[in-house]
C-alpha positions in Angstrom: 101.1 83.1 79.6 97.6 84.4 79.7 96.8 87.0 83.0 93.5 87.6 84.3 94.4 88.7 87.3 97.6 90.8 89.0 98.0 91.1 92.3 100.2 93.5 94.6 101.6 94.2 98.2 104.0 96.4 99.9 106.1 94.5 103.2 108.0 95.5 105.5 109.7 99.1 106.7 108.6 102.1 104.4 111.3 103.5 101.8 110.8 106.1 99.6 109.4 104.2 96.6 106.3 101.9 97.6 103.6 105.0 96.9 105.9 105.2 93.4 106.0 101.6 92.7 102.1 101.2 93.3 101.7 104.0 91.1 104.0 102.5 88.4 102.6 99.0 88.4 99.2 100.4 87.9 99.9 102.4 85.2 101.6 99.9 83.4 99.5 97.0 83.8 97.3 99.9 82.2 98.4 100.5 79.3 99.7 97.1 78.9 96.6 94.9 79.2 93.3 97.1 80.4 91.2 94.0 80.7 93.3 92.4 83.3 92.2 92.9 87.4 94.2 94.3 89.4 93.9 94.1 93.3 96.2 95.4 96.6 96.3 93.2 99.6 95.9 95.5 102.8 99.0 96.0 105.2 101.6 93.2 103.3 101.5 89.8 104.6 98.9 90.5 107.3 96.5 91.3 104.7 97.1 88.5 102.2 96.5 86.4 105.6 93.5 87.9 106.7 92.4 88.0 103.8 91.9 91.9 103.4 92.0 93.4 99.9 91.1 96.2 97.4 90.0 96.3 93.8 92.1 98.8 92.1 89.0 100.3 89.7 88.7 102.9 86.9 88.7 106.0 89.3 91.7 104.3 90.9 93.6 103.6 87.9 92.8 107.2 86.6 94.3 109.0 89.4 97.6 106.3 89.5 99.6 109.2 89.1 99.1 111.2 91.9 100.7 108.5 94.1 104.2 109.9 92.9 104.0 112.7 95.4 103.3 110.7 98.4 105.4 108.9 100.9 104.9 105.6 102.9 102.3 103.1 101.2 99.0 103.8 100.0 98.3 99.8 100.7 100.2 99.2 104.0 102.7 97.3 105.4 103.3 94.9 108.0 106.3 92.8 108.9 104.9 89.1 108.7 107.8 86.0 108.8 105.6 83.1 107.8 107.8 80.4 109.4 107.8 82.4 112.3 104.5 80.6 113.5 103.9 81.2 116.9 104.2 85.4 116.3 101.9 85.0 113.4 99.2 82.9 115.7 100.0 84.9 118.3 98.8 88.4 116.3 95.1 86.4 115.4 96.5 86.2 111.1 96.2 82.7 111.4 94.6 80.4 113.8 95.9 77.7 116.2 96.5 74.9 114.2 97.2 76.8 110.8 100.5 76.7 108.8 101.0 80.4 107.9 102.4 79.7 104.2 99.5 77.2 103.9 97.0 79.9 104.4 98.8 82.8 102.2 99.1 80.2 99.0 95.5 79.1 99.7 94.4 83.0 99.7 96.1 83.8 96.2 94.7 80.1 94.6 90.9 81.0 96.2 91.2 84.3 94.8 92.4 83.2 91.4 95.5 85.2 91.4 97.7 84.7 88.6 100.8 87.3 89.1 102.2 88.5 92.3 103.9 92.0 92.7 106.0 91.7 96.3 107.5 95.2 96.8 110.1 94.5 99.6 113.7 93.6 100.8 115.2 89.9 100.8 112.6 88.8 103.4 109.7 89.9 101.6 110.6 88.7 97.9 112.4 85.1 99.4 108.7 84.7 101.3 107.2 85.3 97.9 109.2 83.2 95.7 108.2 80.4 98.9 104.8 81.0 98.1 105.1 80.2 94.4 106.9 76.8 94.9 104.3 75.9 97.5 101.4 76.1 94.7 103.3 74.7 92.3 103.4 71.6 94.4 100.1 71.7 94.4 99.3 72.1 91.3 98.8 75.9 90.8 101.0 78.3 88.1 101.7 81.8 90.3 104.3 84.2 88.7 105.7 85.9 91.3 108.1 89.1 90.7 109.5 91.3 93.1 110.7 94.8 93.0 113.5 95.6 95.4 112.9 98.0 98.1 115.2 99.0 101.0 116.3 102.3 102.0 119.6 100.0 103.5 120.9 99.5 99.5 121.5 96.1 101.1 120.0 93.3 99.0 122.3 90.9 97.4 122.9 91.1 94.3 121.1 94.6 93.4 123.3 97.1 92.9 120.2 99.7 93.4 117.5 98.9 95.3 114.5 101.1 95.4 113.5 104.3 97.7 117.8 104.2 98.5 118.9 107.2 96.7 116.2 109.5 98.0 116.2 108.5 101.4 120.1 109.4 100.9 118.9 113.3 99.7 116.2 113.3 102.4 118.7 112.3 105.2 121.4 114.7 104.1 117.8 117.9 103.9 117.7 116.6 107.5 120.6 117.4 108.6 120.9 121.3 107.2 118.4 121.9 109.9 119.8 119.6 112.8 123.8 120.9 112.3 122.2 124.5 112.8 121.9 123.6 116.2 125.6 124.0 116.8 124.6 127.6 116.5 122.4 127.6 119.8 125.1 126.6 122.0 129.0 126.8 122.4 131.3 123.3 122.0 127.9 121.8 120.6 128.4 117.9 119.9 125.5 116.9 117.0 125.4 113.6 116.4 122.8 112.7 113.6 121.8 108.6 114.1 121.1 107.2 110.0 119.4 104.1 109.7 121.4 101.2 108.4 121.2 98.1 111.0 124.4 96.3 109.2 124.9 98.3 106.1 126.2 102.2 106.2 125.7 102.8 102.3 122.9 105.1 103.3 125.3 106.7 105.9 128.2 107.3 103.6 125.5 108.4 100.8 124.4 110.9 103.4 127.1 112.5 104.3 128.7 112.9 101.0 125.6 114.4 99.9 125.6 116.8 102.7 129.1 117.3 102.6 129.4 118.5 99.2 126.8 121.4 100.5 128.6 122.5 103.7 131.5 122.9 101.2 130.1 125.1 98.4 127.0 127.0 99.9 127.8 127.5 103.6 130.4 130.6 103.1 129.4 133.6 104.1 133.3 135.9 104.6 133.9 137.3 108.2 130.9 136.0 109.6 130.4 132.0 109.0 132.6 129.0 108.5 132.0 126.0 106.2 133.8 124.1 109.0 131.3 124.7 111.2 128.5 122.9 109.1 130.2 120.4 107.7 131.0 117.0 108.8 133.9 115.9 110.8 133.1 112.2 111.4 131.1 109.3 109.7 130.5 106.2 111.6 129.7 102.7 109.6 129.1 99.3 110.5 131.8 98.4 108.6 134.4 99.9 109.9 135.8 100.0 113.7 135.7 102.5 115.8 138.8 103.7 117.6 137.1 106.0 120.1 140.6 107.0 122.0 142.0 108.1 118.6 138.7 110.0 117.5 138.5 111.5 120.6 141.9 112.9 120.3 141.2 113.8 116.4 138.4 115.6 116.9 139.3 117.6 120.4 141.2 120.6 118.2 138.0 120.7 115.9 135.8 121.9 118.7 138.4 124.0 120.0 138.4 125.6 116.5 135.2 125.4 115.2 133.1 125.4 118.9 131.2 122.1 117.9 131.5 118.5 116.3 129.2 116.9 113.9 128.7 113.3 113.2 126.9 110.8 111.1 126.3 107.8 112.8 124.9 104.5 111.5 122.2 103.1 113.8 124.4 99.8 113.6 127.8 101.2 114.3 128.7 100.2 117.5 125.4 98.2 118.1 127.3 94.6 118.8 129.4 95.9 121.4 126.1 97.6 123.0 124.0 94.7 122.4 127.3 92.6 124.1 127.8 95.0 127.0 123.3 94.7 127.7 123.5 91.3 127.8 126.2 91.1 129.3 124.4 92.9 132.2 121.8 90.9 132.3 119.3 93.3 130.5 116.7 92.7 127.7 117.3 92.6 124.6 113.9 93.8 122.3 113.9 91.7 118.8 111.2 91.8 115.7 108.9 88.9 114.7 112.6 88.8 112.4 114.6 88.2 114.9 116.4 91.9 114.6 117.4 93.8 117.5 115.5 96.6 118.1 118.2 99.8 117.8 115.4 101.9 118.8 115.5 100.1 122.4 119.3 100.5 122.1 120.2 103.7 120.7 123.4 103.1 119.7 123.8 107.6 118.3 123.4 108.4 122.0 125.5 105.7 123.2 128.0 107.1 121.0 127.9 110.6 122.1 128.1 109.9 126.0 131.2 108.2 124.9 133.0 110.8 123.1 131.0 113.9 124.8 133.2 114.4 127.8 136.6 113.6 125.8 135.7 116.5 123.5 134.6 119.2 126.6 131.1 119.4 125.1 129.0 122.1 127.1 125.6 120.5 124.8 124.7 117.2 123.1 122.3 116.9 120.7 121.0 113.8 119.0 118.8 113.2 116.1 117.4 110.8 114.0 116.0 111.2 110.4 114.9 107.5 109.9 111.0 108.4 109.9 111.5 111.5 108.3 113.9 109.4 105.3 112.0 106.9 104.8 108.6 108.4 104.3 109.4 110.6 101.8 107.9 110.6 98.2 110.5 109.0 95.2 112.5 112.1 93.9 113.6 112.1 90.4 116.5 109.6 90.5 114.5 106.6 92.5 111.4 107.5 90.0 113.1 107.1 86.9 114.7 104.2 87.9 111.7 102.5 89.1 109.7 103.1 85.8 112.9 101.1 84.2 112.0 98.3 87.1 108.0 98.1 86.5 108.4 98.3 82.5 110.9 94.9 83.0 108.6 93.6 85.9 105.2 93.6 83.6 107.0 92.3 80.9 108.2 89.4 82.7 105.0 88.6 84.6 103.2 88.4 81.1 106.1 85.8 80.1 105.6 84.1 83.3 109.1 84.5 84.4 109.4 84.8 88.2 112.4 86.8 90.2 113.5 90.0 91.9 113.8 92.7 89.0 117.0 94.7 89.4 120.5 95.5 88.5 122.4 92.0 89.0 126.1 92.9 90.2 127.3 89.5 89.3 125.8 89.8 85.7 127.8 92.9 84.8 125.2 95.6 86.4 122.4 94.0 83.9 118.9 95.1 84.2 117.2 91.5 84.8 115.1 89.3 86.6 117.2 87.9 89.3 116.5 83.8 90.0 114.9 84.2 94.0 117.7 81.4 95.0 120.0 84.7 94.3 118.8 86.8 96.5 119.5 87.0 100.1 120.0 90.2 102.5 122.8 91.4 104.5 124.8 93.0 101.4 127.7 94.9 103.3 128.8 98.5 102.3 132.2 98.6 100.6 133.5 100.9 102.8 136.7 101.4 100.5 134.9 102.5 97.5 136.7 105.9 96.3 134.3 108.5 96.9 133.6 107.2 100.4 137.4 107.4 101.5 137.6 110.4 99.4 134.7 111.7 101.7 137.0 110.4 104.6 140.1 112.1 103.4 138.7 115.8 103.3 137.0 115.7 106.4 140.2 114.7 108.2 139.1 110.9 109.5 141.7 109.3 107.5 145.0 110.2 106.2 144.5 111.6 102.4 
């Protein structure tokens, strides 16, 4: 198909790819047609509603590269549900009367778009995908393709998605400098909260990461104790938790060691909480998705007043390295595999095949351009994959 004109937007929470992936689609549409035009739409969905976008130029395209070694979006994000109609009125994107997905495909036909880059999770890529079929209805050819982004690892059926891996390394730098603290205070509990609403891959990933650095490069003879850094419990939403029987598993470690260190998920243990609020009659904060808010609920220091008097802890400490994860700039890993994703995603918006570019799980790990009906969210964690009850086995949390 001929392409005059590419279009891209980052939606959504920040991972550690979208400044990358910008970068990368740049680049490529580049070298691979200089003639085309390329344009951003400001702050995701918001934008593309308002209206709000910028030419990406020469001087831009010249300096692509540089957007390797930053974090969070150079375009912006916003989380925008377009059949979530009253939130979308309600912010001013649309007005009274209007049909938010009415407005977004009129935007792209108005402004002669031809391809559409969505860099986001399962909402941001499905809402894309509604986009296309909407203008095809009505008479207009729009090639959308997505590139997976969620620091979760939780889209269905990507084995990889984008910004994952180094928001794993970034949460695992995090908590070097936030165990540390068990050396400020005797019988310190440090309970370091992960993001992952229903999905503890980036947990686990964590943990492993740091765990295989407590082990070789904490040991100094006579004078400090890998024991003492490393981790002796990893909570995921996929697994229960028995608190009587942690409580009683990790008592003798702080007698021993003189603290306890955790890795939480920000979803483990968040439906009881959520149960026990409204239970008690109390709020509940939800997104324009429909998600509970964990901030508002907090489940890492739920979890600590729960296990904090069980274990005789004189000091609690809890920290959370969501913000700091997620902001980071690609490493290595996440860059290299999303130059493999943007080669496959230019290539298939010049054929004018549509889909979610990624490694498809049900087609044998295949680099490919997943059909949108495909793709959905909530991928769970497979919380008896080797290396993670490996992880479990050495730190004592399940029998080896």
């Amino acid at each position: 198909m001929t392409v005059r004109k590419v279009a891209m937007l980052t939606a959504g929470g920040l991972a550690p790819c979208l400044s990358s992936a910008v970068g990368a689609l740049t680049t490529a549409w580049t070298a691979a047609d200089p003639t085309v035009e390329l344009v951003a739409y400001r702050d995701g969905y918001a934008g593309l509603l308002k209206g709000a976008s910028v030419v990406i130029g020469p001087e831009t395209r010249a300096a692509a590269e540089r957007l390797h070694t930053l974090g969070g979006s150079p375009i912006g994000n916003s989380r925008v549900k377009f059949t979530n109609v009253e939130d979308c009125r309600r912010r001013g994107l649309v007005g009274p009367q209007d049909n938010p997905l009415e407005v977004a495909a009129r935007r792209l036909a108005d402004d002669h778009v031809d391809v559409l880059h969505t860099i986001g999770g399962d909402d941001t890529n499905t809402a894309a995908a509604d986009l296309a079929a909407y203008l095809a209805d009505h008479g207009y050819t729009l090639t959308v393709v997505g590139l997976p982004k969620t620091i979760d690892n939780d889209i269905v059926p990507v084995r990889q998605s984008l910004g994952a891996l180094t928001a794993a390394e970034q949460s695992a730098e995090f908590a070097k400098h936030v165990v540390a603290e068990h050396s400020a205070n005797p019988r310190m509990l440090v309970v370091h909260e992960v993001m992952g609403r229903n999905c503890g891959w980036l947990t686990a990933s964590a943990a492993a990461r740091y765990h295989a650095w407590a082990k070789s490069e904490t040991e100094v003879p006579g004078l400090v104790e890998p024991g003492r850094w490393d981790v002796h419990g990893v909570y995921v939403p996929e697994r229960p938790i028995d608190f009587a029987a942690e409580a009683a598993r990790l008592a003798p470690v702080m007698d021993a060691m003189g603290c306890v260190n955790l890795f939480v998920s920000e979803g483990a243990g968040a439906a009881e909480i959520v149960a026990e609020m409204e239970k008690a009659g109390k709020s509940v904060p939800r997104d324009a998705f429909g998600h509970v808010k964990l901030d508002a609920v907090n489940p890492g220091a739920w979890l600590s007043k729960r296990l904090a008097g069980d274990l005789g802890a004189e000091k609690t400490l809890v920290a959370k390295s969501g913000y700091f994860a997620r902001s980071a700039p690609a490493n290595a890993e996440d860059r290299a595999l999303i130059a493999s994703c943007v080669d496959l995603a230019v290539r298939a918006a010049q054929e004018g095949r549509a889909g979610l570019v990624g490694h498809d799980e049900e087609q044998g790990d295949e680099l490919r351009v997943i059909e949108f009906p495909r793709v959905k969210g909530g991928k769970r964690f497979d919380a008896g994959v080797a290396w993670f009850t490996g992880l479990l086995a050495e730190i004592g949390q399940i029998a080896p």
